[in-house]
N, C-alpha and C positions, 0 to 999 in steps of 0.2 A: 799370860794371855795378852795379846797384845793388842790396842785400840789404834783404829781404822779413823782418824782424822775426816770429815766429810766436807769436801770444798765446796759449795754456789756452784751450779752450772751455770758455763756461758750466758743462756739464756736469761738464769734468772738474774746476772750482774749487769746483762742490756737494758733489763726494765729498771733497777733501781737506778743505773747511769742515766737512764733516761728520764724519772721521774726528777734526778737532782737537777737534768734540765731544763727539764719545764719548770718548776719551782725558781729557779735562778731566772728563767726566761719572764716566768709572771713577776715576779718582784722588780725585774727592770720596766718594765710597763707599766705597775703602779706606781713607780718612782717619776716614771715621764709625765701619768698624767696629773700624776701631784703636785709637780712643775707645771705642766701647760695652765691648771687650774689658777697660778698666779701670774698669767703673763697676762699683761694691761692691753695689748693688741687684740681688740676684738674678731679683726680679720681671720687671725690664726685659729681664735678660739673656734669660731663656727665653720673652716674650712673642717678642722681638726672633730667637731661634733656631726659633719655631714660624710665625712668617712664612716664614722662609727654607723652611721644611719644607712648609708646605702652598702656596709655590710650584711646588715638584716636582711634588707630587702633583697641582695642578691641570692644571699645562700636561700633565705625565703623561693626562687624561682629556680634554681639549681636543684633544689630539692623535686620538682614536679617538671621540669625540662632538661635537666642533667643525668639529674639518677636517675629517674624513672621512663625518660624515654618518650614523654608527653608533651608534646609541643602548643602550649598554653597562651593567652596574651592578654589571659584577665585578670593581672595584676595591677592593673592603675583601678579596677574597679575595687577590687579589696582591699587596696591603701584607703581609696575615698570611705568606705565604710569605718575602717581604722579612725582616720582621722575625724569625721562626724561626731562619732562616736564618745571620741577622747575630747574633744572641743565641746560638745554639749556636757559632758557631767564633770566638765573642771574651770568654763565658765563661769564668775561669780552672779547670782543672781539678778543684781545692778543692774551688770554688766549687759544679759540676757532681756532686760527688761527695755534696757537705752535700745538695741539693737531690733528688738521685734515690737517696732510702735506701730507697724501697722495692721500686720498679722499676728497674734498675739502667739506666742508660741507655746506648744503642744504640754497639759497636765501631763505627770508633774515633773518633768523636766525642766519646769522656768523656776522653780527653788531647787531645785535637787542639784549637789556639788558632792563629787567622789574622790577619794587618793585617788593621785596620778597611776601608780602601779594596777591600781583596783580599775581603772578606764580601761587602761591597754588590755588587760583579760578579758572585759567583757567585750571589746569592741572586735579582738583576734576572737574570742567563741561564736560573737554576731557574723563572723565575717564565716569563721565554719561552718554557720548552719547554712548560710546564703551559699557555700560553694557544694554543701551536700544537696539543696535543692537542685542548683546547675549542676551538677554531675551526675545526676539520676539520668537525665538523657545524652546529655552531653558526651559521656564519657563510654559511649557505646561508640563514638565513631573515631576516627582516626587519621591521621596525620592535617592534613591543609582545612578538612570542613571540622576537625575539634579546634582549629588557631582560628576558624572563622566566628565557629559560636561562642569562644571564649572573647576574644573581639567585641562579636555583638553587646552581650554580657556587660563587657566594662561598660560599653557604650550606654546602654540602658540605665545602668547606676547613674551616669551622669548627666543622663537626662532628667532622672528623680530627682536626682540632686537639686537641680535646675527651677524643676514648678514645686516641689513640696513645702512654699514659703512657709509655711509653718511649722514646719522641725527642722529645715535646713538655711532659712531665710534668703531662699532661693539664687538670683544672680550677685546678691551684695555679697554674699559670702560670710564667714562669722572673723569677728575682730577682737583682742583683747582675750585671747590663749593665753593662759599661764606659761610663764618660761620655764618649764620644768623639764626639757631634755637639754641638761646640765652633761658635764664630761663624766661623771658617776655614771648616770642614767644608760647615757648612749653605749658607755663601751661596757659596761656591765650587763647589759641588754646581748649586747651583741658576743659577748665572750658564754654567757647561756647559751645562746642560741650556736655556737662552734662547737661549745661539748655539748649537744644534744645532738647535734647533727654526725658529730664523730661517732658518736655511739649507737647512733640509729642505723646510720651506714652496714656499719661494721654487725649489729643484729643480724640474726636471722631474717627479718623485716627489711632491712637492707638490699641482704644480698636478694632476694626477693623482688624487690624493686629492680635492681641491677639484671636479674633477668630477665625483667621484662624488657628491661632497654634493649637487651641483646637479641632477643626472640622467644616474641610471646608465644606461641605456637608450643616450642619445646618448653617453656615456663608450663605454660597451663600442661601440659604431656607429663610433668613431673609433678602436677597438684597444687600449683601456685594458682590462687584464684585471682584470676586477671580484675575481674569488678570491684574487688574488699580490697586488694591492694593500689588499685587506680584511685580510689575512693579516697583513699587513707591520707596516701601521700599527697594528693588535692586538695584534701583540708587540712592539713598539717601546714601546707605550702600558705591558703589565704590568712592558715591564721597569724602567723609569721608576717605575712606581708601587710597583715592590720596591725598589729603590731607598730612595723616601722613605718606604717601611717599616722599612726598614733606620737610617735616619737616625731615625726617631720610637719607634724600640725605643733606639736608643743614649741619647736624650734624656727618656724617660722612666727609663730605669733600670730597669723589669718592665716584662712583658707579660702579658695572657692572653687567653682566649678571648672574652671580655667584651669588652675593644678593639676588635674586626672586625665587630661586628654592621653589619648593613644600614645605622645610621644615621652610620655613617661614612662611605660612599661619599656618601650624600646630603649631608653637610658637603660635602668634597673638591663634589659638583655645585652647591652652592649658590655656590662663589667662582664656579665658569666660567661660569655663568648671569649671574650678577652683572656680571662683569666682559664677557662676550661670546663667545659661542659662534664659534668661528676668530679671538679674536683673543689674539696673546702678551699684548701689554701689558695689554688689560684681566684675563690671570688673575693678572699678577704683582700691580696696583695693586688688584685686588679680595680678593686672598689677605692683605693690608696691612688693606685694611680691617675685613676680616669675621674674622680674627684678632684686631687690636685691638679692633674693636667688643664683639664676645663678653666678651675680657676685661672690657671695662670699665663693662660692660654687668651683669657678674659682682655689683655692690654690688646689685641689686634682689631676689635673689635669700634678703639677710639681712635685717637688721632694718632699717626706716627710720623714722626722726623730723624731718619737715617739719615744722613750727612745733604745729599742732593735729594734724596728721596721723603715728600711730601704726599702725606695722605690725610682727608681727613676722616678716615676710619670706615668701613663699610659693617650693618648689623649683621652678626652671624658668622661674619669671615672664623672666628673661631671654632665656631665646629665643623667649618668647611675643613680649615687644617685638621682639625683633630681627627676628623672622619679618615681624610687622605695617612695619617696615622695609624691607625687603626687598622686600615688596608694593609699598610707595610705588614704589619705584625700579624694578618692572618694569613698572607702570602706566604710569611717563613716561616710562621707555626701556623700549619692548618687546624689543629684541635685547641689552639690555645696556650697561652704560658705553661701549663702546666698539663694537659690533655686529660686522665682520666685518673693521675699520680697525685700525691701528695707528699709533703715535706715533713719528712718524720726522720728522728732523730740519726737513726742509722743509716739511713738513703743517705743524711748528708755527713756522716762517716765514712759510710764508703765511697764517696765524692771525690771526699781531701783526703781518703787515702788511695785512690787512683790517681788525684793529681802530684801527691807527694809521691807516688810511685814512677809517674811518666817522667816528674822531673827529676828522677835519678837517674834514670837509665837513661834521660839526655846528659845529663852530665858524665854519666860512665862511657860515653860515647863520644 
């Protein structure tokens, strides 16, 4: 009688080539940022901490403007909530007490001090309940009047902000944040929040979302309930983006009211436009760029001396460039670096094995 040797299909030798991937891929990341963690240049440190932070925040609005089809713009108000939040219960009491001498600020929040990690939860659950109150009506309408009442929304927060001298110590803003969005925090924060969102995607829940982006009409016709899923991924999305409010209160050190204007959220929408509206990898490698870029971008902004060419720096000239930027790149990608795709192991298999293919057959030629 003779035995029938049983080989691994194909398939299943993709997934464990592909896990030794990602394993060798994560290990070179924890080795980088185990390295950055000792370079003495502070600049680097917090360029390199402000990546990991506006990764959050993006795929945080990719999730509820990408996937889902929802065109939202009240993310600078659910950062504001994040950050509040994470600043009031990891302020030292002292501290809380130097700052509110004249409004005394609100029992018992003026001794009360929380883990870092234990803030960011409650502040992304505070920001979920605030986005389920807004979405009860909100999310009955549809396209430019749901970007207007989300809009308003931020706007409102930060007008709280503003007079609630006493839990938010109004126009001074709060000072003396614990430095606790360290290079651990940010990118381990933000590596969660990648494989949750890979996995959500990819759900049942997901696809779901996905068509509603496509059409709601034929969604709901196949039993997809347009409200519980608008719902869903709308607070999933604030609580994410309290989160990396939370994380960009600890890494600033202050906050105020200043922070949360409008042209925040349009930052935060400029990576996921950039990078691709539904897709992960383009907001993580877009929030890379348009983070660095900004920085470094930063020198036109002072004085310049090219050879005969004398300036002495005009405010803003860099995101005038950057914006013109920006332009290039959705002229020649309109959806985006990356569109609606992802960069997954085998995509880029058969990449380099269509280019090692084209360059044979130029050389056979």
């Amino acid at each position: 009688m003779q035995t029938k040797t049983i080989r691994p299909s194909k398939p299943a030798k993709r997934s464990w080539v592909s896990l030794i991937l990602t394993l060798i891929l994560l290990s070179i990341v924890c080795f980088v940022l185990f390295k950055l963690q000792g370079v003495q240049n502070q600049l680097v440190l917090r360029i390199a901490r402000l990546c990991a932070i506006n990764i959050t925040l993006a795929l945080a609005m990719n999730l509820i403007n990408g996937f889902t089809g929802i065109f939202s713009l009240g993310q600078a108000g659910f950062m504001a909530i994040g950050a509040y939040t994470t600043a009031l219960l990891t302020i030292p009491a002292s501290k809380k007490a130097m700052m509110f001498m004249l409004t005394p600020l609100v029992k018992p929040l003026d001794t009360l001090t929380l883990p870092f990690g234990l803030t960011l939860i409650i502040g992304g659950l505070i920001a979920a309940g605030a986005a389920f109150l807004i979405g009860v009506p909100c999310l009955r309408l549809r396209g430019d009047y749901l970007a207007i009442a989300t809009l308003g929304f931020s706007e409102i927060i930060r007008v709280l902000i503003m007079n609630a001298q006493s839990l938010t110590n109004g126009a001074q803003g709060l000072k003396s944040i614990p430095s606790n969005a360290t290079i651990w925090w940010t990118y381990g924060i933000a590596f969660i929040v990648i494989v949750f969102m890979a996995l959500f995607t990819s759900s049942s829940y997901g696809r779901a979302l996905k068509a509603i982006r496509e059409d709601e009409i034929a969604a709901e016709s196949m039993g997809v309930s347009l409200f519980a899923h608008k719902m869903m991924a709308f607070m999933l999305s604030a609580f994410f983006a309290a989160v990396g409010g939370g994380l960009l209160a600890a890494y600033n050190g202050t906050i105020g009211q200043d922070m949360f204007r409008v042209i925040q959220t349009y930052n935060v929408l400029m990576i996921v436009v950039m990078g691709g509206m539904g897709s992960i990898t383009g907001s993580v490698i877009a929030a890379f760029i348009v983070t660095i870029g900004q920085e470094w971008l930063r020198v036109l902004d002072g004085p310049i001396n090219l050879g005969p060419i004398h300036t002495s720096g005009i405010a803003g000239m860099r995101m005038v460039v950057f914006s013109a930027l920006l332009l290039i790149i959705i002229v020649f990608f309109r959806n985006g670096l990356f569109g609606t795709n992802e960069a997954t192991w085998s995509a880029i298999g058969g990449r380099l094995s269509a280019l090692a293919g084209h360059k044979k057959r130029g050389t056979a030629e």
